[in-house]
Backbone bond lengths (Angstrom), bond angles and torsions (degrees), N, CA, C in turn:
res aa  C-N    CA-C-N  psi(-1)  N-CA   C-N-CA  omega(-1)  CA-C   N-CA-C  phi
1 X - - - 1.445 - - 1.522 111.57 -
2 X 1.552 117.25 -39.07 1.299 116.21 172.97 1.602 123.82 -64.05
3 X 1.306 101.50 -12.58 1.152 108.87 -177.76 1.530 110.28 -84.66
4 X 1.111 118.26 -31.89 1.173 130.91 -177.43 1.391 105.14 -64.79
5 X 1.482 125.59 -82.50 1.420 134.63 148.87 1.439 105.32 16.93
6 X 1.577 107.34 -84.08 1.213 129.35 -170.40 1.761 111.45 -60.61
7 X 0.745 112.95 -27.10 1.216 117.91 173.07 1.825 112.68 -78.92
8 X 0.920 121.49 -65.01 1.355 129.86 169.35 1.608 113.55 -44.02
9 X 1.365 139.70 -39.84 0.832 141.03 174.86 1.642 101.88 -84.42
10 X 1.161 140.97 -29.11 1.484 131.64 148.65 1.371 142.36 -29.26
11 X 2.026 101.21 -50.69 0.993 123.25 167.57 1.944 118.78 -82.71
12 X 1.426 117.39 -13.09 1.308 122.47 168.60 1.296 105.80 -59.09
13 X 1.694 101.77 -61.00 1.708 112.90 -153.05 1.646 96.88 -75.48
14 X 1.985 133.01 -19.61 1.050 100.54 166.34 1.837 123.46 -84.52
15 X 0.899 118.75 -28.98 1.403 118.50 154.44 1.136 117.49 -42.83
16 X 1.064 142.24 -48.03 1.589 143.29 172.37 1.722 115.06 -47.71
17 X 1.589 95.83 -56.98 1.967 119.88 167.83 1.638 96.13 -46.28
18 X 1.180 123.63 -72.63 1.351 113.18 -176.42 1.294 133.89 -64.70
19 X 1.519 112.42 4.98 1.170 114.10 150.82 1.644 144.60 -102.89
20 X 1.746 93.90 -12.74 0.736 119.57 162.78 2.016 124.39 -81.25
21 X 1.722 92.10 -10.33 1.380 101.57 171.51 1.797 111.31 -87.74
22 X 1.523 108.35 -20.48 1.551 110.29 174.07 1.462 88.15 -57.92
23 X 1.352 115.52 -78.98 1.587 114.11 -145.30 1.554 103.14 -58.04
24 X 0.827 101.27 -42.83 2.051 85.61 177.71 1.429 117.11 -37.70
25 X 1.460 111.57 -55.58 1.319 113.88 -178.63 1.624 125.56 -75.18
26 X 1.211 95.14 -17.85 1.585 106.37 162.10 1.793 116.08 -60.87
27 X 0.897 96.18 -51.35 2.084 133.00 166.19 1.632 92.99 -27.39
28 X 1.816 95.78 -70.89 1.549 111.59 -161.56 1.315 113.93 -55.89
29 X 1.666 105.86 -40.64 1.356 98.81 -177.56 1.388 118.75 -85.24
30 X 1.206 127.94 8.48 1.081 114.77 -160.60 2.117 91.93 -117.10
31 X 1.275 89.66 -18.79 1.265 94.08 168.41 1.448 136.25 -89.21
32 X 1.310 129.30 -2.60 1.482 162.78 -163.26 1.538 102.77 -117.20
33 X 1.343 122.09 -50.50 1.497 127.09 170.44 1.633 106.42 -72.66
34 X 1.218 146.33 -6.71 1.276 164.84 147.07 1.434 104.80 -50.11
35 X 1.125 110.51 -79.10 1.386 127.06 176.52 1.187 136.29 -54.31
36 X 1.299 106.31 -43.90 2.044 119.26 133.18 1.218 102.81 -12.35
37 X 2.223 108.12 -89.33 1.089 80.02 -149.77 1.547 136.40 -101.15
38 X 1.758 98.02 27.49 1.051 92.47 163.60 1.554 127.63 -68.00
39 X 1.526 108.24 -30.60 1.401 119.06 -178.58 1.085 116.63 -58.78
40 X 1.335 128.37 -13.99 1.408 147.52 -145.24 1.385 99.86 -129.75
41 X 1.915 147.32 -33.20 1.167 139.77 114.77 1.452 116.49 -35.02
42 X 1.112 131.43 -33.48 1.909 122.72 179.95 1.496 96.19 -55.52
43 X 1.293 107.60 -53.42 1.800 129.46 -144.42 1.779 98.59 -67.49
44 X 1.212 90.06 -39.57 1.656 96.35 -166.45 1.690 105.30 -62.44
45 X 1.602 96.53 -50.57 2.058 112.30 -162.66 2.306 79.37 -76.65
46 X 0.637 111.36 34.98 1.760 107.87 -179.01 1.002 99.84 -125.22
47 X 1.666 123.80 -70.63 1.243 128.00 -168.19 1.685 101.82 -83.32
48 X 0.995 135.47 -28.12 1.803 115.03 148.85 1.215 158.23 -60.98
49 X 1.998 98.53 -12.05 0.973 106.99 174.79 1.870 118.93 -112.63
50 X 1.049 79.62 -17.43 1.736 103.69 -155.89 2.082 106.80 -112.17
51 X 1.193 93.96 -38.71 1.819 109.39 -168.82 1.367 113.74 36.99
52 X 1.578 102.43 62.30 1.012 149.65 145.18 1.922 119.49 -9.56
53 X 1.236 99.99 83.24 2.031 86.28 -176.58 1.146 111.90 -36.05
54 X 1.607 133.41 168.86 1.666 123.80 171.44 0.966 90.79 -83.88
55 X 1.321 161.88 -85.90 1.435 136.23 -100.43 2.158 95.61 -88.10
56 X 1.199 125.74 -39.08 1.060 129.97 138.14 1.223 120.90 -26.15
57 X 1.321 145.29 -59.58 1.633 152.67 171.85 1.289 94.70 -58.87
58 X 1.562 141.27 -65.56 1.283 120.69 -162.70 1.588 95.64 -74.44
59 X 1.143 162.37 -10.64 1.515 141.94 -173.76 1.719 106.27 -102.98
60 X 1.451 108.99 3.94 1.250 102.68 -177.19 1.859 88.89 -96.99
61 X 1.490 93.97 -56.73 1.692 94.36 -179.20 1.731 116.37 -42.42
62 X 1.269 115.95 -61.88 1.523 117.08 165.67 1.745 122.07 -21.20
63 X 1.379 105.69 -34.08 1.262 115.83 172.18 1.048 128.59 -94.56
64 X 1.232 125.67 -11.53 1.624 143.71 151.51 1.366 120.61 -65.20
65 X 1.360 119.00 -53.12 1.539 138.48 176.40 1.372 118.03 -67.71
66 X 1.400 127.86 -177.44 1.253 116.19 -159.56 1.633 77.48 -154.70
67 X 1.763 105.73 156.98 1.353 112.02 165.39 1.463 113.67 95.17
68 X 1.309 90.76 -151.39 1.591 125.42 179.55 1.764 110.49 -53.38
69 X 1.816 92.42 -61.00 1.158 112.51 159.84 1.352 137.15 -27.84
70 X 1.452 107.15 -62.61 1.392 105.87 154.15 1.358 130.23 -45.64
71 X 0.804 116.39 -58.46 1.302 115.98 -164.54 1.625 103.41 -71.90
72 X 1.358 122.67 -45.63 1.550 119.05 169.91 1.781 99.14 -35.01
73 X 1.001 115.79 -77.62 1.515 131.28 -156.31 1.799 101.22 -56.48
74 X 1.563 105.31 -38.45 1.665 94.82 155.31 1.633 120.66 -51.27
75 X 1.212 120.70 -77.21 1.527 125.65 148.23 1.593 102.89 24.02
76 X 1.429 81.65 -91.26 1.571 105.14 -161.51 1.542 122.18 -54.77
77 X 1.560 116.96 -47.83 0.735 109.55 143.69 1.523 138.47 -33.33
78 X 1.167 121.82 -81.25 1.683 123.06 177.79 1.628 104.21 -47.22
79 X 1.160 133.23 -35.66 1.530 122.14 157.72 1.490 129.48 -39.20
80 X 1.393 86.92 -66.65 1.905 99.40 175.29 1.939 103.94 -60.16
81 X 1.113 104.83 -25.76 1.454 81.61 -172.00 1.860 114.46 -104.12
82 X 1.585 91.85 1.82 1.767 83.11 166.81 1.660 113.37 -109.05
83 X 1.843 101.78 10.24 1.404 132.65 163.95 1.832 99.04 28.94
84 X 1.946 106.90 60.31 1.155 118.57 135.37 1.326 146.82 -59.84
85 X 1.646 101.88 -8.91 1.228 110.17 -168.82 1.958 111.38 -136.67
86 X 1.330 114.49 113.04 1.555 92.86 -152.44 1.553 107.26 -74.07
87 X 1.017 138.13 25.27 1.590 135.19 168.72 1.426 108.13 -141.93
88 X 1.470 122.35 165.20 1.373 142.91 -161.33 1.638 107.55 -66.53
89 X 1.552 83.14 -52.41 1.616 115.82 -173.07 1.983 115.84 -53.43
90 X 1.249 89.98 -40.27 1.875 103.79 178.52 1.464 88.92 -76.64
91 X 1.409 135.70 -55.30 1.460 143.18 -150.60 1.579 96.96 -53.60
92 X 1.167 122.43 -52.10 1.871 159.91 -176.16 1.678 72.00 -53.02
93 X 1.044 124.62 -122.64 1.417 163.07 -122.83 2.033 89.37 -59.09
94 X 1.472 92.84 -43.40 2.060 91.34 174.25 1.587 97.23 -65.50
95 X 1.572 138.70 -58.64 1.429 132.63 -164.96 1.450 106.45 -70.55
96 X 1.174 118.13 -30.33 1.451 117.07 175.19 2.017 108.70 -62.99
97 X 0.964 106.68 -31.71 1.451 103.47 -173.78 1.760 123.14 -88.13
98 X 1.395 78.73 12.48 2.279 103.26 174.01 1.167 76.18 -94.21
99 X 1.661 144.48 -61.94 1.420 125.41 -115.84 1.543 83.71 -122.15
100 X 1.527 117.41 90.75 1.721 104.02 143.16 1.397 139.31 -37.49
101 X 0.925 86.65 -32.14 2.364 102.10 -156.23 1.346 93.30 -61.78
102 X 1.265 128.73 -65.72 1.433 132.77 -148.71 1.930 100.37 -63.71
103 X 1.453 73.72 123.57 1.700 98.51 -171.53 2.025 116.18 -64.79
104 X 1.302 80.52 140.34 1.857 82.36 -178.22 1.770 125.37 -15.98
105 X 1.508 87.39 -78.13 1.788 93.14 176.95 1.466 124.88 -53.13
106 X 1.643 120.52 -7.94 1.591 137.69 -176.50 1.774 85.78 -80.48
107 X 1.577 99.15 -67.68 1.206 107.82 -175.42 1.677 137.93 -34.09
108 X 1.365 101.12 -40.29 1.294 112.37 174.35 1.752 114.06 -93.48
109 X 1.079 85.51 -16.69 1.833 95.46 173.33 1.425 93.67 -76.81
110 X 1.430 142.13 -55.32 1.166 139.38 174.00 1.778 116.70 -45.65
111 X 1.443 108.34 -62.07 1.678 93.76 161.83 1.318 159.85 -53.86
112 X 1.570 98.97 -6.11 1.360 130.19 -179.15 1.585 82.25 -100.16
113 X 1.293 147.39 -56.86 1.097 133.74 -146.18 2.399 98.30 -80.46
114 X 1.421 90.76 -12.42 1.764 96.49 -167.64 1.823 87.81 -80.79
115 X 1.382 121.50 -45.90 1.345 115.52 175.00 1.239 109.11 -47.69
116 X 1.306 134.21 -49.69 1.542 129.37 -153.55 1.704 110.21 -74.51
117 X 1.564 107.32 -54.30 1.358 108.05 174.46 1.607 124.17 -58.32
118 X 1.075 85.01 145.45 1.942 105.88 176.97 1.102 113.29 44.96
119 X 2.073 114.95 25.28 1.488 115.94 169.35 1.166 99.09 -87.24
120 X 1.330 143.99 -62.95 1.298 157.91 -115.44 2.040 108.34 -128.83
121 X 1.428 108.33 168.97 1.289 91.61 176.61 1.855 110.49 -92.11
122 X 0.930 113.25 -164.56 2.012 110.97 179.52 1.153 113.22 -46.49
123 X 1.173 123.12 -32.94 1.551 114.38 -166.22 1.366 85.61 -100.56
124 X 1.131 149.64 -108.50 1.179 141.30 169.09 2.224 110.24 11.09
125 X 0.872 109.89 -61.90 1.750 93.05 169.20 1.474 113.86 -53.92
126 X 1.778 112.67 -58.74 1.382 108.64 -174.90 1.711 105.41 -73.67
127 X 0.997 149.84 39.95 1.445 137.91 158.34 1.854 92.92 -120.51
128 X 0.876 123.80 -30.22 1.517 122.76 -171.24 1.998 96.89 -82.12
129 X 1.248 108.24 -45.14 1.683 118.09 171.44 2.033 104.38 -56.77
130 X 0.817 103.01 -20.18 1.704 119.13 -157.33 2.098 96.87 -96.29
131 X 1.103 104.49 -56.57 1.449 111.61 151.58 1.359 128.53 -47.58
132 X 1.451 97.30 -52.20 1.993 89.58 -178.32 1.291 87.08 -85.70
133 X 0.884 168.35 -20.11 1.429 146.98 172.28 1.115 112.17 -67.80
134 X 1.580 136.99 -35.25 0.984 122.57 173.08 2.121 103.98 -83.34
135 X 0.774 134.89 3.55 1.736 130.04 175.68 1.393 97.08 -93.79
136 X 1.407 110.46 -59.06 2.095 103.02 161.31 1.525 116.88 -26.09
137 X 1.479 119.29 -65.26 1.264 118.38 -165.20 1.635 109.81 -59.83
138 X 1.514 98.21 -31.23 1.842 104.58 -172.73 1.804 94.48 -71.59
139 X 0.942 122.71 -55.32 1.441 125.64 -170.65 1.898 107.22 -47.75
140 X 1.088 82.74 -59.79 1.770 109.07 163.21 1.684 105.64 -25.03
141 X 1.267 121.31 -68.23 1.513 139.65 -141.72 1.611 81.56 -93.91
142 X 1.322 134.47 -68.22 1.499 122.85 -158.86 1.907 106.51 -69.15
143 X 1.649 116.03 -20.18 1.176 105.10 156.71 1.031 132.07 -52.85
144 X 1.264 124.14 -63.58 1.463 143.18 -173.54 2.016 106.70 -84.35
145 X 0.377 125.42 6.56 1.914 147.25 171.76 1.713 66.88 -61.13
146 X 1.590 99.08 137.72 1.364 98.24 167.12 1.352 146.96 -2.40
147 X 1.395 114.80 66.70 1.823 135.09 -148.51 1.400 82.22 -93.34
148 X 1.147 124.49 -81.01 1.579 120.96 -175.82 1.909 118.46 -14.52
149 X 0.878 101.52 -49.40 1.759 103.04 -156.00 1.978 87.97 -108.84
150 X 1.255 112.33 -15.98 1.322 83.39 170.58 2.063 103.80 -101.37
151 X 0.910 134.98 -9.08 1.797 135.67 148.36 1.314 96.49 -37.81
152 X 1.639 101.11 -78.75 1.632 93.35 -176.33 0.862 146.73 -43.25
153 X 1.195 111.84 -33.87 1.737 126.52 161.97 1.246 123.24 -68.73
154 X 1.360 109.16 -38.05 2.316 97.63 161.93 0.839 82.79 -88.41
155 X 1.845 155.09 164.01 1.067 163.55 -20.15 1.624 104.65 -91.71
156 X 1.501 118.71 2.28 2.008 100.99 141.22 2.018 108.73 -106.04
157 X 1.362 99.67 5.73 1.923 94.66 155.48 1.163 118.13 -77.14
158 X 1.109 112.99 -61.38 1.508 125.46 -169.07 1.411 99.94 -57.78
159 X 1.183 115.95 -58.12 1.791 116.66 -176.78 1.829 100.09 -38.81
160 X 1.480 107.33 -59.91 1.732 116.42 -179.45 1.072 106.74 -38.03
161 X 1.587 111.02 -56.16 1.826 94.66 -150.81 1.156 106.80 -106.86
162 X 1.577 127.69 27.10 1.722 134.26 162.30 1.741 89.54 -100.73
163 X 1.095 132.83 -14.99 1.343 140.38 167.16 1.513 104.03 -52.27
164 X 1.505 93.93 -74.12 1.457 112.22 -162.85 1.703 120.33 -61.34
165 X 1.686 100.06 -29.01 1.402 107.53 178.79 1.692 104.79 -90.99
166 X 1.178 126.57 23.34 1.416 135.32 -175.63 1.844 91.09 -126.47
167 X 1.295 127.50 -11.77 1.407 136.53 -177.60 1.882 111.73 -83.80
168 X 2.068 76.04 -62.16 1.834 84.76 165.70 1.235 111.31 -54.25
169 X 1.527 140.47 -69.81 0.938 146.48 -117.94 1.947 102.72 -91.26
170 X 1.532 112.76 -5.45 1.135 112.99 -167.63 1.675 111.03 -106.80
């Protein structure tokens, strides 16, 4: 019988973990796309005021930003400036492949952001920076679109149906 017990409360608390592993990563992304765009506000008040070299722009931003982020934009930086790679876009895609963590939609927000830099002249960077900031904010808004009650709701599913398969299983 103890075994049973013990067993059932095994299978709760991992159902519970996996729901509690959705919302983390929900967390991550929503926290990494944050951090974007602040890096991505640094970049803009940089290259408008200052016109800012890139490999310089990404190590200043890195230090503004927080996270994952950072450290990508470290990356990138030290890429562009030992300029192994002759475009922005390869530079992106080599620092991106140190950093697993950073979540899909960061990710592709990041490749759109590797096209924009050091293609174009200033105005041309800040209108393409001006765009992903506004696709950040949209990404932004359907995350957090009722974030509260939908967390809550996978980690009271998962709780249910490690319940329910502890129901069958008995």
């Amino acid at each position: 019988m103890t075994i049973k017990l013990f067993g059932a409360i095994l299978i709760v608390l991992s159902s519970w973990g996996i729901g509690l592993t959705i919302v983390t990563a929900h967390r991550k992304k929503v926290s990494s796309l944050n951090d974007l765009l602040t890096a991505i506000r640094y970049m803009k008040s940089e290259l408008r005021y200052r016109c800012t070299p890139l490999p310089a722009l990404c190590k200043a931003s890195a230090g503004a930003s927080h996270g994952y982020i950072s450290g990508f934009l470290q990356l990138l930086s030290d890429e562009l400036e030992a300029q192994v790679c002759p475009d922005t876009k390869l530079c992106a895609i080599q620092a991106l492949t140190h950093i697993k963590e950073i979540p899909n939609p960061t990710a592709a927000m990041i490749m759109t952001l590797a096209d924009t830099l050091g293609m174009f002249d200033l105005s041309g960077q800040l209108d393409g920076l001006d765009m992903l900031e506004t696709q950040i904010e949209q990404a932004l808004h359907q995350l957090t679109q009722q974030q509260d009650v939908r967390l809550r709701s996978y980690q009271t599913l998962s709780l249910c149906a490690g319940a329910a398969l502890v129901i069958l299983l008995i």
